[in-house]
C-alpha positions in Angstrom: -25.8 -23.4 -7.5 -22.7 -25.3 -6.1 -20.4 -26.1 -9.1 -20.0 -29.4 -10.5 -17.5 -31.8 -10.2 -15.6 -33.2 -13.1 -12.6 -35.6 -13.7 -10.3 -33.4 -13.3 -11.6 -31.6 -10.4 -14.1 -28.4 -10.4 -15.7 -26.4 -12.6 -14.6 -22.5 -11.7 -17.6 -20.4 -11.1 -17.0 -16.4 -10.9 -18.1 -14.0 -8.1 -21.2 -12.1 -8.6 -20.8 -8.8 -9.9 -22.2 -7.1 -6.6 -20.0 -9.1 -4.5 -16.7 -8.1 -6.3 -14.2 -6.8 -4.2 -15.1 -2.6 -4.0 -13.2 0.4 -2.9 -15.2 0.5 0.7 -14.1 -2.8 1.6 -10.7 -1.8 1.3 -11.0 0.7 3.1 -13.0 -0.3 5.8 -9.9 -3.3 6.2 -7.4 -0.2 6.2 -8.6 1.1 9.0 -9.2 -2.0 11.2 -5.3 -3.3 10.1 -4.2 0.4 11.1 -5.7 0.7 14.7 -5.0 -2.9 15.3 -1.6 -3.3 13.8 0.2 0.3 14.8 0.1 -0.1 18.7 1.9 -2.9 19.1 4.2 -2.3 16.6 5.0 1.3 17.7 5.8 0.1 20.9 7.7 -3.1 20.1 11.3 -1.1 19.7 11.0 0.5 23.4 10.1 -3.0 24.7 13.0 -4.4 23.4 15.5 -1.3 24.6 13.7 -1.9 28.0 14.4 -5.6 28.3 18.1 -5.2 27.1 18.7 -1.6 29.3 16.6 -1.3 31.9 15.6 -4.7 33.1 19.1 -5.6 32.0 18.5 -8.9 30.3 20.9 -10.8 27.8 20.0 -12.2 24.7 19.0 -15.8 26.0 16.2 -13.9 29.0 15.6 -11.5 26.9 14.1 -14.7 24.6 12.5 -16.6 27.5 10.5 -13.8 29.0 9.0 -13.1 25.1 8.4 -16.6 25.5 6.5 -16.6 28.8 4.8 -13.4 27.7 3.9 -14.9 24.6 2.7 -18.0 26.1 -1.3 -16.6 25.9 -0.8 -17.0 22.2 0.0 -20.6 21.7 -3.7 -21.3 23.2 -5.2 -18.7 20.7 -7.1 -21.4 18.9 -9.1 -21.4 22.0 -9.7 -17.2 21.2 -11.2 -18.9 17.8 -13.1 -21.3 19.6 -14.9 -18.3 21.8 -15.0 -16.3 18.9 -17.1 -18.7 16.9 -18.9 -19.8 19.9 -20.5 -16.9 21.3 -21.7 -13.2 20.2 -21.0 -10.3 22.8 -23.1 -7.6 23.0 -24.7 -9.2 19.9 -22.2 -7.5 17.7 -20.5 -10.4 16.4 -16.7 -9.8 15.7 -16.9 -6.4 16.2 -18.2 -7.0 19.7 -15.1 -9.0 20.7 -13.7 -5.8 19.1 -15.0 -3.5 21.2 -14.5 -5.1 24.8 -11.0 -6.5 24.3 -9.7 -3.9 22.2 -10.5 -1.6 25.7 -9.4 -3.6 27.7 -5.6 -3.4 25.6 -5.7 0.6 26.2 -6.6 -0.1 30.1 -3.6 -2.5 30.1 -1.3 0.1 28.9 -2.7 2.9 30.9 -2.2 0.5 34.0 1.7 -0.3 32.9 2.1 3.6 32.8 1.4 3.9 36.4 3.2 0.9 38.3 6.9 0.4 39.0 8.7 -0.8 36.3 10.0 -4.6 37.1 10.1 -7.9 35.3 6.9 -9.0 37.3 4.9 -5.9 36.6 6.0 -5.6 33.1 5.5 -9.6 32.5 2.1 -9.4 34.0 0.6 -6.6 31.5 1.7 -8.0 28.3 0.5 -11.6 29.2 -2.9 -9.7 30.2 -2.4 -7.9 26.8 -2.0 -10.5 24.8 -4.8 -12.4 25.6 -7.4 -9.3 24.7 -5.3 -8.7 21.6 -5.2 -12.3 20.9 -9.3 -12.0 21.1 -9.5 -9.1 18.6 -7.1 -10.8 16.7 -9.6 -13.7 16.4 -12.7 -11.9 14.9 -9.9 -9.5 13.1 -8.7 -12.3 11.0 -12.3 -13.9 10.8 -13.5 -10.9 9.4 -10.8 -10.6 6.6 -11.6 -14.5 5.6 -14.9 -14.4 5.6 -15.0 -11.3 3.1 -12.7 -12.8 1.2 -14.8 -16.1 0.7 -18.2 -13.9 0.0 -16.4 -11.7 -2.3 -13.8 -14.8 -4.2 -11.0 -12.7 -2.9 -8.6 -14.7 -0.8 -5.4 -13.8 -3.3 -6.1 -10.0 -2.8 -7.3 -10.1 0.4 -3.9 -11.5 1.4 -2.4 -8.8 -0.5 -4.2 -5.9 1.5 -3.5 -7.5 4.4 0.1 -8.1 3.8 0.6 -4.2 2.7 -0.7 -3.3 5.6 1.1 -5.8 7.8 4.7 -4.6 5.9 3.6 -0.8 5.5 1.8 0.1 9.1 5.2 -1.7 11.3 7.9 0.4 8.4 6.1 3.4 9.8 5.3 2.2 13.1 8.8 0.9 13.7 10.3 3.8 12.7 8.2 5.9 14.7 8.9 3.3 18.1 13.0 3.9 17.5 12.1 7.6 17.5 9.9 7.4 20.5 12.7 5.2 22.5 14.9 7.9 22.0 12.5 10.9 23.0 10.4 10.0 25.4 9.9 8.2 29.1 8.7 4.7 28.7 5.6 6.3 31.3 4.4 8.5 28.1 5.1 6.4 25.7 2.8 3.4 27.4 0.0 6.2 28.0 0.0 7.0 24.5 0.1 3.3 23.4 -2.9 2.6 25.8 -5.2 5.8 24.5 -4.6 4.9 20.7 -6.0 1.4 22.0 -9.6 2.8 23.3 -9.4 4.3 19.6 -9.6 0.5 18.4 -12.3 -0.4 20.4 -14.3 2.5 19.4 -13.6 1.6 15.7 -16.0 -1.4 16.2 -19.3 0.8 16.3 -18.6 1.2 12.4 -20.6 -1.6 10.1 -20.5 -0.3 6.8 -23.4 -2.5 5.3 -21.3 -2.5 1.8 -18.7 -4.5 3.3 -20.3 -6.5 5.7 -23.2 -6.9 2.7 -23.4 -11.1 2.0 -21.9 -12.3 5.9 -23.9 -14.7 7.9 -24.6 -14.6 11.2 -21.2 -15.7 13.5 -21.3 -16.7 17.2 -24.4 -18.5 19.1 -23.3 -21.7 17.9 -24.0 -25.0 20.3 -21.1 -26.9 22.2 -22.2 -29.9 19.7 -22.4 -27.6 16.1 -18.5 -26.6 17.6 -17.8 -30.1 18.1 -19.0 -31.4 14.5 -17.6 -28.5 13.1 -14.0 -29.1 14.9 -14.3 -32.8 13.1 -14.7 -31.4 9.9 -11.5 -29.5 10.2 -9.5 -32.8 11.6 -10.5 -34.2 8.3 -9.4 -31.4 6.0 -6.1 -32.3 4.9 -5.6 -28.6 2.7 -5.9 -26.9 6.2 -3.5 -28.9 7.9 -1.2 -28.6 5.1 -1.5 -24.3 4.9 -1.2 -24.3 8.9 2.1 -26.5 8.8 3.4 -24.4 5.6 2.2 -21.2 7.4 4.3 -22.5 10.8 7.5 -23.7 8.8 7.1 -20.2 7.4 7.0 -18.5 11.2 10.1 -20.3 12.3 13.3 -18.3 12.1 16.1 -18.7 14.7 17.6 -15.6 12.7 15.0 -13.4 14.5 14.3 -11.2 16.7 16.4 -11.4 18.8 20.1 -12.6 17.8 18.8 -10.6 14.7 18.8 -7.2 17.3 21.4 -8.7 19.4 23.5 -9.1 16.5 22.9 -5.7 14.7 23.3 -3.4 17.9 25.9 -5.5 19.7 28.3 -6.5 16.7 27.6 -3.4 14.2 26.9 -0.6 17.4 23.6 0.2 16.1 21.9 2.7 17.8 18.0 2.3 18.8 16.9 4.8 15.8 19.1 2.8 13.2 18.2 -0.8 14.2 14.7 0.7 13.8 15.3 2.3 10.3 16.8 -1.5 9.4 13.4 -3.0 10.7 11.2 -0.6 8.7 13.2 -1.1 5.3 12.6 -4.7 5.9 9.2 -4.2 6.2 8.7 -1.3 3.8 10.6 -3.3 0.5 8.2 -6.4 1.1 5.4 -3.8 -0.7 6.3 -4.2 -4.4 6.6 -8.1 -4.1 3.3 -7.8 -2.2 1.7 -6.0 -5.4 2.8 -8.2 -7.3 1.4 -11.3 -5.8 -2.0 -8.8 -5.8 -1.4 -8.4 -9.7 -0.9 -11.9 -10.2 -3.0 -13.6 -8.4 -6.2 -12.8 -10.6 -3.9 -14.7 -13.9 -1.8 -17.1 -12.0 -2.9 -19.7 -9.7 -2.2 -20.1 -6.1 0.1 -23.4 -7.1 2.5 -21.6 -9.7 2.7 -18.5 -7.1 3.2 -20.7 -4.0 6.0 -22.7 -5.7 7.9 -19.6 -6.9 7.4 -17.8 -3.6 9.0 -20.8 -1.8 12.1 -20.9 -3.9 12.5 -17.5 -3.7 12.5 -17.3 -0.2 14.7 -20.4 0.7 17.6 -18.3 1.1 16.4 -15.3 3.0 18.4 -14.8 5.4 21.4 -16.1 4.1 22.7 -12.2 3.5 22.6 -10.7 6.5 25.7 -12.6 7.5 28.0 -10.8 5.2 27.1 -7.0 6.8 29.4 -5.2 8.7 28.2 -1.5 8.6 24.9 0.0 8.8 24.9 1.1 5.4 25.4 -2.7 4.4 22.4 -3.6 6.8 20.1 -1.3 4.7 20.9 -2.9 1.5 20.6 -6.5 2.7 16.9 -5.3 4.4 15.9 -4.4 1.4 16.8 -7.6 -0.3 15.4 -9.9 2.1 12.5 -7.7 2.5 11.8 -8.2 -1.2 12.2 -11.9 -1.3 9.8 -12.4 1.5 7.1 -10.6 1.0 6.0 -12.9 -1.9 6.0 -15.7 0.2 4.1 -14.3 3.1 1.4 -13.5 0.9 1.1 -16.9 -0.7 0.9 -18.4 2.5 -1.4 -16.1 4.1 -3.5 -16.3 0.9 -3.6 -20.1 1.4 -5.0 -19.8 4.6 -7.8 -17.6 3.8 -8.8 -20.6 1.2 -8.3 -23.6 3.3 -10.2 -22.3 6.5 -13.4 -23.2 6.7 -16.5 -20.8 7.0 -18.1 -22.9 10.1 -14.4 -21.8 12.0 -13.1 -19.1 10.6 -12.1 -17.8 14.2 -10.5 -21.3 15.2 -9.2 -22.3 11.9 -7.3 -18.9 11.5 -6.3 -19.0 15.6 -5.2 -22.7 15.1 -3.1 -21.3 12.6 -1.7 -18.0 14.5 -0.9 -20.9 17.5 1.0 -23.0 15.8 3.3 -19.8 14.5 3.1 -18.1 17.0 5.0 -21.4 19.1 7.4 -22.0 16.4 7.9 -18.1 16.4 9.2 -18.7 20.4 10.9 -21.8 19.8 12.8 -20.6 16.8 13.8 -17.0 18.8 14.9 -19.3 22.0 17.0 -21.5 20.0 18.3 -18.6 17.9 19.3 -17.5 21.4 21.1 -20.4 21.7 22.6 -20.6 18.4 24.1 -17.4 18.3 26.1 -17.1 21.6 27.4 -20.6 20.2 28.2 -20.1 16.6 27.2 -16.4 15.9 24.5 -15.3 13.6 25.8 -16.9 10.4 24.9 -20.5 12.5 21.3 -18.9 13.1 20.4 -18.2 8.6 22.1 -21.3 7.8 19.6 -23.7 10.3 16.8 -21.0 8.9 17.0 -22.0 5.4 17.5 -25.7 6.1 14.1 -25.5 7.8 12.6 -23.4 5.0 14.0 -26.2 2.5 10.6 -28.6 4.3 8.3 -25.8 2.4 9.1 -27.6 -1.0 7.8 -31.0 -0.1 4.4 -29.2 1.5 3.8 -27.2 -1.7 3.5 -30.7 -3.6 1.1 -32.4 -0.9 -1.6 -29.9 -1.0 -4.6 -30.6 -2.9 -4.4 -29.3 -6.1 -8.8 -28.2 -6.4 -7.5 -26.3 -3.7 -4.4 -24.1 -5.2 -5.7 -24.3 -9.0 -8.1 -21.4 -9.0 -7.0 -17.9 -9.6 -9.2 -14.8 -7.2 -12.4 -14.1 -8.2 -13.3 -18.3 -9.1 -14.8 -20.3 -6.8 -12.3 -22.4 -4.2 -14.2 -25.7 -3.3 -15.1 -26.3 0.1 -14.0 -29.7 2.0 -17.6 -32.1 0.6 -16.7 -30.6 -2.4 -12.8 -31.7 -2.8 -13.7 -35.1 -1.4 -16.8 -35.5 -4.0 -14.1 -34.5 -6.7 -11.5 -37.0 -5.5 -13.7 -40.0 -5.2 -15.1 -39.2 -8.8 -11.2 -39.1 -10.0 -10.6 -42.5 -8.6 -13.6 -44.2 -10.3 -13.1 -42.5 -13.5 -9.7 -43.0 -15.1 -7.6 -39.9 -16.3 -7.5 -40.6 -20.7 
């Protein structure tokens, strides 16, 4: 039965007891997040040692060729778009899981075996990203569609961002070691055959988890089409994407932050690493917490807090001047922004709808993923003008738009706490037209 609406918005229903959130579903996400998150991340450090020493870019190429690489992922609502739209080797997601999670290790496998040069190298990665950026689709589906069935957007956010700080500390880490050790030949063979393990991870439908899910993909150009209008209309969603985007922009980072930490400080490969996985590995207490909280506070209070909190982020890192000072700060801005990132993430997951769930979370990914490259090219810019301290200081001014955001969002949308029931878009617009004709007392 759909809850009703009242003056003051709608009525929280809780989640049936056999579709609470369970240990296998946390699991099963562990897995997925592991074989789809540790690749990339193992091998991002050795990419970057490989634009800066062996194709012998500066900081300002070395931010235009991530942003013609990247350039797959600023269409990745269209990923979405296929995702909800069709159903390959009538598998659903995990079809898409299967085929382009393959076709990543073949990428790899082929970049192994070819002469290493800016072309080569540029054409792989765009060819990567686009079958990453198509298991990334039904990955993030997946995780939102749980999360509605099971009333468990907060700690579905919570998993994902432990993973998402956890798996890169360690896989960081690991790629600093690895730059150091091996041949960038072995270390692409091995980041292509730990690929084929993704795909193969797709063959596993535990019916606990997947218990409760509809059936995704077959849908008409026309139900897409209806569907895409609804999510024009639903002002929520617009609001997480553009909170979720301010979020993603950062002229601090990458790469005046790497520019800045192994030309100005002398940090070697294995310590800018170890400065990347602290920075991941100290967001995991903040990210409990949000996990803890998010069943007693609501999505408002913690969004709010979150944002103010991580305002200033970056602000520290232009007082270090050793490596031992770059540890510290990591761990302080790693603290203060994996609150946030949760909140946002978790705001997502609500505001999506179920019709999209590939486009609205793609849409989302786009959009971040745009600002992500904008933000690193004018970092470039910013820091051979005025040094990194220019590059926090226009971060935080643009973080200071997140304030405003958090006050637009509808509040039937950011009231209830996990394991109540968030309204869909009818039912936000049947609560607001009953609040207009019935005066507030």
């Amino acid at each position: 039965m759909k809850p009703m609406a009242n003056r003051h918005g709608l009525e929280p229903v809780k989640s049936p007891l056999n579709l609470r959130a369970n240990p296998s579903v946390y699991i099963y996400i562990s897995v997925l997040s592991f074989l789809f998150l540790s690749p990339g991340n193992l091998v991002n450090t050795p990419l970057q040692f490989i634009y800066k020493n062996q194709l012998h870019l500066v900081a300002s190429q070395t931010a235009i060729f991530k942003l013609i690489i990247n350039l797959p992922g600023f269409f990745a609502f269209l990923f979405g778009i296929c995702r909800d739209r069709f159903n390959p080797l009538k598998m659903g997601d995990r079809g898409f899981i299967l085929i382009f999670g393959s076709l990543s290790a073949f990428v790899f496998i082929a970049l192994s075996q070819v002469p290493l040069t800016v072309y080569t190298l540029g054409a792989g990665l765009i060819l990567w990203g686009i079958a990453l950026g198509m298991v990334g689709a039904s990955y993030q589906a997946i995780m939102r569609n749980i999360s509605e069935v099971r009333m468990m957007s907060g700690r579905m956010s919570t998993t994902y961002n432990l993973l998402g700080a956890g798996i890169p500390m360690l896989a960081l880490y690991g790629g600093g070691w690895l730059a150091e050790k091996l041949d960038w030949r072995t270390l692409l063979l091995t980041i292509g055959f730990t690929y084929f393990a993704l795909g193969l991870v797709a063959l596993w439908k535990p019916k606990v988890v997947f218990h409760g899910l509809g059936d995704y993909g077959n849908q008409t150009f026309e139900q897409i089409t209806r569907d895409l209008r609804l999510l024009a209309r639903n002002r929520g969603f617009w609001i997480a994407v553009a909170m979720w985007g301010v979020w993603a922009f950062s002229p601090s980072g990458p790469t005046p932050l790497m520019y800045f930490l192994t030309d100005t400080l002398k940090m070697r490969p294995l310590q800018y690493s170890t400065f990347n996985a602290i920075f991941n590995g100290a967001a995991l207490p903040t990210i409990m917490l949000f996990g803890v909280l998010c069943k007693k506070v609501s999505l408002w209070r913690l969004l709010l807090i979150s944002t103010v909190i991580g305002i200033p982020q970056w602000l520290p890192v232009m007082f270090i001047h050793t490596p031992l000072q770059s540890y510290i700060v990591a761990a302080l801005i790693g603290l203060g922004g994996g609150l946030a990132s949760t909140a946002y993430y978790g705001l997502l997951f609500r505001a999506c709808p179920e019709s999209l769930a590939g486009t609205g979370m793609l849409v989302a990914g786009s959009i971040a993923l745009i600002v992500i490259e904008v933000g690193n090219v004018l970092g470039g810019y910013i820091y051979s003008a005025w040094g990194f301290a220019g590059c926090a200081i226009v971060t935080s001014l643009a973080y200071c738009v997140l304030l405003p955001l958090c006050f637009a969002l509808p509040r039937s949308l950011v009231q209830p706490v996990d394991n109540e029931h968030v309204p869909t878009l009818s039912e936000i617009v049947l609560a607001e037209e009953v609040a207009q004709e019935v005066p507030l007392i």
